[in-house]
mmCIF file of the N, C-alpha and C atoms, coordinates in Angstrom:
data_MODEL
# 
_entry.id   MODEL 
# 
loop_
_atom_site.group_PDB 
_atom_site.id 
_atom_site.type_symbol 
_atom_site.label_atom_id 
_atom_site.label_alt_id 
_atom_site.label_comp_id 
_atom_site.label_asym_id 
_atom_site.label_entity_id 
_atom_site.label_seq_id 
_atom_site.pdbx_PDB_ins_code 
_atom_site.Cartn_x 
_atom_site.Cartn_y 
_atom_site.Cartn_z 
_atom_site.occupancy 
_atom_site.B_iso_or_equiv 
_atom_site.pdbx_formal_charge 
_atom_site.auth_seq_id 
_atom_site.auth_comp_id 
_atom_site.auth_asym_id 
_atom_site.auth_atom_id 
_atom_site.pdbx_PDB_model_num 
ATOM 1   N N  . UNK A 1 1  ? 201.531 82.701 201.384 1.00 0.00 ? 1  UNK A N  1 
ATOM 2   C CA . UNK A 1 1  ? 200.802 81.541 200.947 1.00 0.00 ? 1  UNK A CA 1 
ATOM 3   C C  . UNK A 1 1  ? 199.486 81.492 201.726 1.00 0.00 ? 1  UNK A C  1 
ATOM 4   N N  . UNK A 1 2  ? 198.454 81.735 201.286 1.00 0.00 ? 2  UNK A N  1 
ATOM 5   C CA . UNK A 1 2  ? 197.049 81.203 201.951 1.00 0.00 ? 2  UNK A CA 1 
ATOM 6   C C  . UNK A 1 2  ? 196.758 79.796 202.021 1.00 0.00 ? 2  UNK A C  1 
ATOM 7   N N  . UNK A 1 3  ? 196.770 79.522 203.334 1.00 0.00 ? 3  UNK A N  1 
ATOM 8   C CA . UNK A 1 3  ? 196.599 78.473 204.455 1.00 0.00 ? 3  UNK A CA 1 
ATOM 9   C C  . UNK A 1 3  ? 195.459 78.662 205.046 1.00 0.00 ? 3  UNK A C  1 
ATOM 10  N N  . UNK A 1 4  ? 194.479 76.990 205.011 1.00 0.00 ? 4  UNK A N  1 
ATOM 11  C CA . UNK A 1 4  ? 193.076 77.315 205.366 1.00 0.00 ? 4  UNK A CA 1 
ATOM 12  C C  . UNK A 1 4  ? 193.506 76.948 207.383 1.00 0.00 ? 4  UNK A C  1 
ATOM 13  N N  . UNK A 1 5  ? 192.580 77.431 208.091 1.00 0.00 ? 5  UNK A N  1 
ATOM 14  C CA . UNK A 1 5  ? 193.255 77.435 209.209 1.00 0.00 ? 5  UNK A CA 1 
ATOM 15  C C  . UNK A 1 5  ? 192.194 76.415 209.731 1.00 0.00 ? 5  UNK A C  1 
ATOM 16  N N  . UNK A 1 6  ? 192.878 75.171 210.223 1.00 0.00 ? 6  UNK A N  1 
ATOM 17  C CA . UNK A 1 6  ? 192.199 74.198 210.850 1.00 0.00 ? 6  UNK A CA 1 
ATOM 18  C C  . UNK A 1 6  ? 191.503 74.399 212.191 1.00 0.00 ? 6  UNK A C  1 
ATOM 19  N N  . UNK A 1 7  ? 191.250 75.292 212.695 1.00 0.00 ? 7  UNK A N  1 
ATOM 20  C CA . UNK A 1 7  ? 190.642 75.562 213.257 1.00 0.00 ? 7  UNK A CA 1 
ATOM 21  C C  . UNK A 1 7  ? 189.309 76.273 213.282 1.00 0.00 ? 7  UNK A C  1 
ATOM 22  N N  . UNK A 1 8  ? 189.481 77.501 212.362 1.00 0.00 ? 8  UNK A N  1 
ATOM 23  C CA . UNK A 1 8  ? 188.005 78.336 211.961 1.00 0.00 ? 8  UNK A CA 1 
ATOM 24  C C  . UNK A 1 8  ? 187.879 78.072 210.694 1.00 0.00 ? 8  UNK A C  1 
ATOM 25  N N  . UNK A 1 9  ? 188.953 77.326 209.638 1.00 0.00 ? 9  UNK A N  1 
ATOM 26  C CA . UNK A 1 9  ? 188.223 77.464 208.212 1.00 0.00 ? 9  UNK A CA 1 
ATOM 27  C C  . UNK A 1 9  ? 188.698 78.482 207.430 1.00 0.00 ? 9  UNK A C  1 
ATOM 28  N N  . UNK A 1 10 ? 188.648 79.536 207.904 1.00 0.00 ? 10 UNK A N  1 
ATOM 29  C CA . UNK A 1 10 ? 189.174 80.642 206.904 1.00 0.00 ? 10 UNK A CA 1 
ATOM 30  C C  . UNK A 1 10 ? 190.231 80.736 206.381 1.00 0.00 ? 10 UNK A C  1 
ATOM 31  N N  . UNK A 1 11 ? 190.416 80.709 204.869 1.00 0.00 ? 11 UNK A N  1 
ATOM 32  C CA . UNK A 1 11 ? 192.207 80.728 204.085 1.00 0.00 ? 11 UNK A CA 1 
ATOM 33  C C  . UNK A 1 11 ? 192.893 82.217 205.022 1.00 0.00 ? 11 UNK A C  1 
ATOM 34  N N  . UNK A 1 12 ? 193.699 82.110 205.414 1.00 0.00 ? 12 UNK A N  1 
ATOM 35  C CA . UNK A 1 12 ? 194.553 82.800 205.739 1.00 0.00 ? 12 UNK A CA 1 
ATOM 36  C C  . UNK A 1 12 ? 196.357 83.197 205.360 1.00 0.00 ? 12 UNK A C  1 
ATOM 37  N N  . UNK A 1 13 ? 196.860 84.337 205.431 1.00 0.00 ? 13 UNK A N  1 
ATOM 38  C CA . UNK A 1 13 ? 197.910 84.697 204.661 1.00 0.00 ? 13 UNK A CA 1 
ATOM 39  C C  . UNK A 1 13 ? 198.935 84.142 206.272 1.00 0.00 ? 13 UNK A C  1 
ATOM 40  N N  . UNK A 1 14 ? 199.795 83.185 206.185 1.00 0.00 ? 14 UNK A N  1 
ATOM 41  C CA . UNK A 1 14 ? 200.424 82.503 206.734 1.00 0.00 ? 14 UNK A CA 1 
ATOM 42  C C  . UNK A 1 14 ? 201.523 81.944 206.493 1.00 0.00 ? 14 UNK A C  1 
ATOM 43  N N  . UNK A 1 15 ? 202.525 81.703 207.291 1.00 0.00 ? 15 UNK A N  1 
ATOM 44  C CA . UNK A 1 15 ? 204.228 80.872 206.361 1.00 0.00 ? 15 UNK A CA 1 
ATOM 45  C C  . UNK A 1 15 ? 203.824 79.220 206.914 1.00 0.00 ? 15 UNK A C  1 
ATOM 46  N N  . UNK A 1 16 ? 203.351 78.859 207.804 1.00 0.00 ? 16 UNK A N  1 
ATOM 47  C CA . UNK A 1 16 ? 202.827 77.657 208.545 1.00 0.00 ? 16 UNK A CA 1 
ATOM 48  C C  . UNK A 1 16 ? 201.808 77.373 208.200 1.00 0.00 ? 16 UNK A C  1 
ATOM 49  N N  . UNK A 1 17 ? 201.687 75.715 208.368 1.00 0.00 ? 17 UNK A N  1 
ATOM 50  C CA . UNK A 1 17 ? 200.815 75.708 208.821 1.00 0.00 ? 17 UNK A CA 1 
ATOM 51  C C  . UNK A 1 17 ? 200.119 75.865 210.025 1.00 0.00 ? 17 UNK A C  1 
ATOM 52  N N  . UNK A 1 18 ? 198.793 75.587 210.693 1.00 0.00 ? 18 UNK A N  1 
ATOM 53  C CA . UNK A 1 18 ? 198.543 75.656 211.708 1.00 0.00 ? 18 UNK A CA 1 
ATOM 54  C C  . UNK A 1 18 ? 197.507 76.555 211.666 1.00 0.00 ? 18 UNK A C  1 
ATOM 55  N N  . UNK A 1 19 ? 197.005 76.481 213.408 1.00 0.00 ? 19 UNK A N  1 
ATOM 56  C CA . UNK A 1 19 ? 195.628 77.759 213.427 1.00 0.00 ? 19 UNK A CA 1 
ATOM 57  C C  . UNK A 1 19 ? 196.375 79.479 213.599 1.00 0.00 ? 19 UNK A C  1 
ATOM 58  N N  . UNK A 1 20 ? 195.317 80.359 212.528 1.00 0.00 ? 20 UNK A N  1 
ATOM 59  C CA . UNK A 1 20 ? 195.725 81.388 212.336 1.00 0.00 ? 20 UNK A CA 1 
ATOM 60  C C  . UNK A 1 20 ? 196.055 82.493 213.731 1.00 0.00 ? 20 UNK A C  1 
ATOM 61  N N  . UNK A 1 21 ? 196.377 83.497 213.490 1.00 0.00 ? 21 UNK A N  1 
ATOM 62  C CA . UNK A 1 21 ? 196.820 84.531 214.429 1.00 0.00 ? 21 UNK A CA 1 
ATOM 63  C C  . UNK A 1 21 ? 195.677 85.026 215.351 1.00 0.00 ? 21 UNK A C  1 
ATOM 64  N N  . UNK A 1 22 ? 194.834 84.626 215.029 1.00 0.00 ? 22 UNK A N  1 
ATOM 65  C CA . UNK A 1 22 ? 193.385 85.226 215.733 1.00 0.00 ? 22 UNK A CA 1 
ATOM 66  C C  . UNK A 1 22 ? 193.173 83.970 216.834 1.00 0.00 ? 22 UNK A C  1 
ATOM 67  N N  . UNK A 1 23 ? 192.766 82.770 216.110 1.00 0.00 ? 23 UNK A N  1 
ATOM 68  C CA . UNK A 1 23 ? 192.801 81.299 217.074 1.00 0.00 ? 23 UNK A CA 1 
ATOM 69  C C  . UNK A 1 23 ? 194.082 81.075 218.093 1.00 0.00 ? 23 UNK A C  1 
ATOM 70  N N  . UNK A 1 24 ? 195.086 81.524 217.561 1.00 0.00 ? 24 UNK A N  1 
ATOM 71  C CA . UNK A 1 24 ? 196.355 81.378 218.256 1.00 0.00 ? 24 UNK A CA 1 
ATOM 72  C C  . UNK A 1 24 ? 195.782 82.355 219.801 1.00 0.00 ? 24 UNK A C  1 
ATOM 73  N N  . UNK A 1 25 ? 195.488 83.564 219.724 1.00 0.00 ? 25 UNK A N  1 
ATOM 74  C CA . UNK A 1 25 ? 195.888 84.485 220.661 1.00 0.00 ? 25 UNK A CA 1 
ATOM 75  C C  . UNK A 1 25 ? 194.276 83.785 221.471 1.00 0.00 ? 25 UNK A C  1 
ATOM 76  N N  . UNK A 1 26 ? 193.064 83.462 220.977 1.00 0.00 ? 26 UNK A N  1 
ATOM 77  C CA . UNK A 1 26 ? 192.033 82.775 221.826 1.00 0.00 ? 26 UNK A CA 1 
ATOM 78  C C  . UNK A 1 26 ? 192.533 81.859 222.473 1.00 0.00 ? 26 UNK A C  1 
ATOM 79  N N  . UNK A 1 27 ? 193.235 80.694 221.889 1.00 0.00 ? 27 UNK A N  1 
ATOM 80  C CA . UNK A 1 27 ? 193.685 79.085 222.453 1.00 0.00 ? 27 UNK A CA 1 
ATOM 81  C C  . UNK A 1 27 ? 194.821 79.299 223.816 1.00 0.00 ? 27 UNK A C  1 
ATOM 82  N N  . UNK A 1 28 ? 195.835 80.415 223.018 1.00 0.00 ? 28 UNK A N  1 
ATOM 83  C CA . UNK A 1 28 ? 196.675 81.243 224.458 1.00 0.00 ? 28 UNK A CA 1 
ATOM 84  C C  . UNK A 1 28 ? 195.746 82.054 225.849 1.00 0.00 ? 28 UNK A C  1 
ATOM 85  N N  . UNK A 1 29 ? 194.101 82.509 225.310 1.00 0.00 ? 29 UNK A N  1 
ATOM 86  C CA . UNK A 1 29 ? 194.020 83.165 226.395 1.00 0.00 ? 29 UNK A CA 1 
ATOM 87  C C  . UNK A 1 29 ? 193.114 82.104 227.211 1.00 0.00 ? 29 UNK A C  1 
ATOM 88  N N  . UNK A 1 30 ? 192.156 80.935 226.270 1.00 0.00 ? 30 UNK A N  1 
ATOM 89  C CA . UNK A 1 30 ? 191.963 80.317 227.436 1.00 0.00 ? 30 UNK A CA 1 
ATOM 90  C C  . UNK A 1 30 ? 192.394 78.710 227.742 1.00 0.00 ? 30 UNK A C  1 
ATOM 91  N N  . UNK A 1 31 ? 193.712 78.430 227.080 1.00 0.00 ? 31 UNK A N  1 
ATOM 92  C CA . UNK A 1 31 ? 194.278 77.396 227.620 1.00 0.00 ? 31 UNK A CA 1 
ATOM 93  C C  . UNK A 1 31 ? 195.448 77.938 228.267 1.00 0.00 ? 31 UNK A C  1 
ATOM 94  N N  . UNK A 1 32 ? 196.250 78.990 227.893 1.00 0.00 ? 32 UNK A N  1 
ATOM 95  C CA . UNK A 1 32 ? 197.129 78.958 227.882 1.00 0.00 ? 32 UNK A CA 1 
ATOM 96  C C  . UNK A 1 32 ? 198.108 79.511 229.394 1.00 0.00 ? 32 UNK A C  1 
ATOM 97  N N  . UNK A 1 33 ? 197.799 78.617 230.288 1.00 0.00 ? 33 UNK A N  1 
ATOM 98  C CA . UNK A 1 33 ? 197.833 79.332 231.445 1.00 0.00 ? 33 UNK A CA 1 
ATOM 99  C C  . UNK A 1 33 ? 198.975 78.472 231.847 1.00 0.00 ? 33 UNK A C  1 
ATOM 100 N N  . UNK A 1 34 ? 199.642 78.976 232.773 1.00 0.00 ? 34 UNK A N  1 
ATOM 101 C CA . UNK A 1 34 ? 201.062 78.390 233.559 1.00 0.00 ? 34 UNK A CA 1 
ATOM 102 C C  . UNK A 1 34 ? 200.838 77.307 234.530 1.00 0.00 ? 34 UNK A C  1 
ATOM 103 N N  . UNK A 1 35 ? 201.223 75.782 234.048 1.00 0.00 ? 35 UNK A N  1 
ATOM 104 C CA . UNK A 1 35 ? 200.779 74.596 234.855 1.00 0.00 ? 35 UNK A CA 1 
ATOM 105 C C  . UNK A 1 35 ? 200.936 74.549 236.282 1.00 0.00 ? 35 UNK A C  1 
ATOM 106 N N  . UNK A 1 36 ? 202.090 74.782 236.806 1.00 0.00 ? 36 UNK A N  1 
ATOM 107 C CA . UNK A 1 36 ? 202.626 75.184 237.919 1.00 0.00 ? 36 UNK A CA 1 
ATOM 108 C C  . UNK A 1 36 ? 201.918 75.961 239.084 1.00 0.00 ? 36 UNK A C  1 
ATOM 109 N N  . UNK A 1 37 ? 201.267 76.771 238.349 1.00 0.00 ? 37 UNK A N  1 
ATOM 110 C CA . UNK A 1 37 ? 200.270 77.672 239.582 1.00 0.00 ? 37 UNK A CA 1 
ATOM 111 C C  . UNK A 1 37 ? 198.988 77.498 239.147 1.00 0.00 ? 37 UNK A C  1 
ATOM 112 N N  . UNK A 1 38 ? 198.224 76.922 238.084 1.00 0.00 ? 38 UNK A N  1 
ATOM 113 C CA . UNK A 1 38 ? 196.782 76.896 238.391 1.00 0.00 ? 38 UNK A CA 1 
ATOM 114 C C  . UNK A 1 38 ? 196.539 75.605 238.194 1.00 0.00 ? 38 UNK A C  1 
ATOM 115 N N  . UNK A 1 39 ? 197.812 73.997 238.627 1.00 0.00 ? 39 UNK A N  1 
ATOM 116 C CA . UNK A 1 39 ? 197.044 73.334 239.090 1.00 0.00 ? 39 UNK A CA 1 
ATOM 117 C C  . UNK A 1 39 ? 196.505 73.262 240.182 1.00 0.00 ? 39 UNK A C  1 
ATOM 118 N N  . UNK A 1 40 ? 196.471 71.693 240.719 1.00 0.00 ? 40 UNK A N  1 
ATOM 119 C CA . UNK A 1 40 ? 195.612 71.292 241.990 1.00 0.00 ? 40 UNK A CA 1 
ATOM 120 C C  . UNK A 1 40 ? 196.900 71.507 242.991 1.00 0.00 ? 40 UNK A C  1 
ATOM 121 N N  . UNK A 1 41 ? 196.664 71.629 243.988 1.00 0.00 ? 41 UNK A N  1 
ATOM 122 C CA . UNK A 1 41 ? 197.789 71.797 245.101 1.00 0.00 ? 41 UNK A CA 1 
ATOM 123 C C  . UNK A 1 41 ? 198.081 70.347 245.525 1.00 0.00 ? 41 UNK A C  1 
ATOM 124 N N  . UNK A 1 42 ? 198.895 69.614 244.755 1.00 0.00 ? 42 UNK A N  1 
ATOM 125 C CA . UNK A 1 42 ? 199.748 68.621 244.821 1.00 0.00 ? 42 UNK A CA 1 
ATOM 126 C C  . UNK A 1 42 ? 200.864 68.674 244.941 1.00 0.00 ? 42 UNK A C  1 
ATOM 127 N N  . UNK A 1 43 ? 201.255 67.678 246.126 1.00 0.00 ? 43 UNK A N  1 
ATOM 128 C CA . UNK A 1 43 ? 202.871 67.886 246.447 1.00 0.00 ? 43 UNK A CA 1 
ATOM 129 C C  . UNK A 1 43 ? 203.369 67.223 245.162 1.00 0.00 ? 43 UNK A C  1 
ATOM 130 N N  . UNK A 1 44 ? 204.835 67.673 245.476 1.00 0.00 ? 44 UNK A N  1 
ATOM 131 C CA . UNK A 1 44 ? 205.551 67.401 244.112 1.00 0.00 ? 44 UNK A CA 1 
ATOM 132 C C  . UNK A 1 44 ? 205.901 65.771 244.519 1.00 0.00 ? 44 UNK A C  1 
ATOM 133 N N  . UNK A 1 45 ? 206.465 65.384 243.052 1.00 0.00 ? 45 UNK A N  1 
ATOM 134 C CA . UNK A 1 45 ? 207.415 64.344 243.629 1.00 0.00 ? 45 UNK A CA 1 
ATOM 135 C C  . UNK A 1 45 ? 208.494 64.001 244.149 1.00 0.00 ? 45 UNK A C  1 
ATOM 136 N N  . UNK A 1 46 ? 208.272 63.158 245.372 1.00 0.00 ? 46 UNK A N  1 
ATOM 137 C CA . UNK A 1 46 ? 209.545 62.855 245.749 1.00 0.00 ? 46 UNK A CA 1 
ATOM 138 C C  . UNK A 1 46 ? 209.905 61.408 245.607 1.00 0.00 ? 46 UNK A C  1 
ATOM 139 N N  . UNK A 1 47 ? 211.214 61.200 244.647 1.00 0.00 ? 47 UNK A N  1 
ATOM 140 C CA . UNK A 1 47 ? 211.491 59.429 244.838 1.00 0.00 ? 47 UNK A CA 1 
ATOM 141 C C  . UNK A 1 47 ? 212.152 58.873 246.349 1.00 0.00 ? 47 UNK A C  1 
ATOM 142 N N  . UNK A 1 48 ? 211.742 57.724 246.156 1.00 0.00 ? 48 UNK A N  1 
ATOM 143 C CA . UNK A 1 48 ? 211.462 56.837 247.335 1.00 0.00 ? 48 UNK A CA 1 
ATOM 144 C C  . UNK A 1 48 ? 212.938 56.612 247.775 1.00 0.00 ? 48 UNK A C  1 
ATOM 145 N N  . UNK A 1 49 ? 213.587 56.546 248.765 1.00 0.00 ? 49 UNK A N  1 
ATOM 146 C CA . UNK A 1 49 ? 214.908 56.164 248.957 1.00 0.00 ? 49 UNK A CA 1 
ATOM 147 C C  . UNK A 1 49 ? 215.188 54.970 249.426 1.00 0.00 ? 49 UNK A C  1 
ATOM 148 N N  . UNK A 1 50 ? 215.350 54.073 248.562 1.00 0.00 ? 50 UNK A N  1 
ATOM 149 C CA . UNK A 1 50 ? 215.736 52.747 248.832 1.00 0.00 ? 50 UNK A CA 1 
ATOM 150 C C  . UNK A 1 50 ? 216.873 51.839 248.941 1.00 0.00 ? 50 UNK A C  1 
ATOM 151 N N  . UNK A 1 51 ? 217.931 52.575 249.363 1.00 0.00 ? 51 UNK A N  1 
ATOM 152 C CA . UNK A 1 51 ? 219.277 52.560 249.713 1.00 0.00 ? 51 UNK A CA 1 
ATOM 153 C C  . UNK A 1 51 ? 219.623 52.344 251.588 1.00 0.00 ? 51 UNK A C  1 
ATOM 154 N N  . UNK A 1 52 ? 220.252 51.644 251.351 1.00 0.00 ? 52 UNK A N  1 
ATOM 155 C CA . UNK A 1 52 ? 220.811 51.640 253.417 1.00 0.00 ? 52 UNK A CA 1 
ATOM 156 C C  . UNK A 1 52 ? 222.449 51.373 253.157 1.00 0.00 ? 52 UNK A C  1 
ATOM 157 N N  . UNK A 1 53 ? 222.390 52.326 254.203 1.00 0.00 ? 53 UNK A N  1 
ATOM 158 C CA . UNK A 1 53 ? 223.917 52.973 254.193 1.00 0.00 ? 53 UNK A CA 1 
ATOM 159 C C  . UNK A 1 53 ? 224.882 51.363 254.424 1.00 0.00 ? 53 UNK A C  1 
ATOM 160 N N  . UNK A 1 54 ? 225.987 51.837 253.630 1.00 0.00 ? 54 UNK A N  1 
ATOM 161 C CA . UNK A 1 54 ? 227.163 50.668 253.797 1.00 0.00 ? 54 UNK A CA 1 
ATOM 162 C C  . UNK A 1 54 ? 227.422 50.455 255.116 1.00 0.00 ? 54 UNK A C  1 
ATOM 163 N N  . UNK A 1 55 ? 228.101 49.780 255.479 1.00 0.00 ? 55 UNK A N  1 
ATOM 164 C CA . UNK A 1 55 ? 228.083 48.927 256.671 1.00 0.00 ? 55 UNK A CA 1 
ATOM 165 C C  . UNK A 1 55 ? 229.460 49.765 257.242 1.00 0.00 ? 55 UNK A C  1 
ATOM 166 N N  . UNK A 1 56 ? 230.875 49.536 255.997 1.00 0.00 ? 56 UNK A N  1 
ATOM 167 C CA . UNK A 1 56 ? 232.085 50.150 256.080 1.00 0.00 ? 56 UNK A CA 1 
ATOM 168 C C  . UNK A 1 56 ? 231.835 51.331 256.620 1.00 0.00 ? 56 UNK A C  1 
ATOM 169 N N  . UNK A 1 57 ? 230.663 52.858 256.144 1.00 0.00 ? 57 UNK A N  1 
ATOM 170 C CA . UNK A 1 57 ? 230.749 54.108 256.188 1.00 0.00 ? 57 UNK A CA 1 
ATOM 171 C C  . UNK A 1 57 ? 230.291 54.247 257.498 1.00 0.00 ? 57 UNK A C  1 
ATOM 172 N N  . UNK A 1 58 ? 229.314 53.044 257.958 1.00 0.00 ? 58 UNK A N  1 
ATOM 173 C CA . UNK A 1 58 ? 228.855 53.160 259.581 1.00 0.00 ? 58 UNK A CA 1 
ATOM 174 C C  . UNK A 1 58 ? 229.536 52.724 260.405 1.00 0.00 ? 58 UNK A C  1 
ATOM 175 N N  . UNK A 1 59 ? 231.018 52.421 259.922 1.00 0.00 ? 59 UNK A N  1 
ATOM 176 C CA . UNK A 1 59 ? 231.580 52.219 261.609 1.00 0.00 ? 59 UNK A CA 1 
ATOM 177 C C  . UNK A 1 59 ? 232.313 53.263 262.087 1.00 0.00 ? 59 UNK A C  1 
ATOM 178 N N  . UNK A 1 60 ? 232.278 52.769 263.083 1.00 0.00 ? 60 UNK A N  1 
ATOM 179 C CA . UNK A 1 60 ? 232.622 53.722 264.233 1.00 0.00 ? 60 UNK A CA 1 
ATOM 180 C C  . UNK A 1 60 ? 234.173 53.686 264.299 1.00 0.00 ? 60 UNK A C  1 
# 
């Protein structure tokens, strides 16, 4: 089925929609990078611990 590709325009021979095989492999080479290592060097999260130990488990 020729599918115009929302991205460049050109009808393309495709089962999807979406941007064609050419836009695909550009958008992968310059978005498509692994979040994890080329963000900002931010610590991760850690949740807050807002719990104090039972009274029972602290005796002696």
């Amino acid at each position: 089925m020729d599918i115009e590709c929302p991205r460049c325009g050109q009808a393309r021979q495709q089962p999807f929609y979406g941007p064609c095989a050419q836009c695909r492999a550009d958008l992968r080479a310059r978005l498509g990078s692994d979040p994890q290592t080329d963000g900002p060097a931010t610590p991760r999260y850690e949740p807050k611990m807002n719990v104090t130990p039972n009274q029972v488990a602290t005796k002696d």
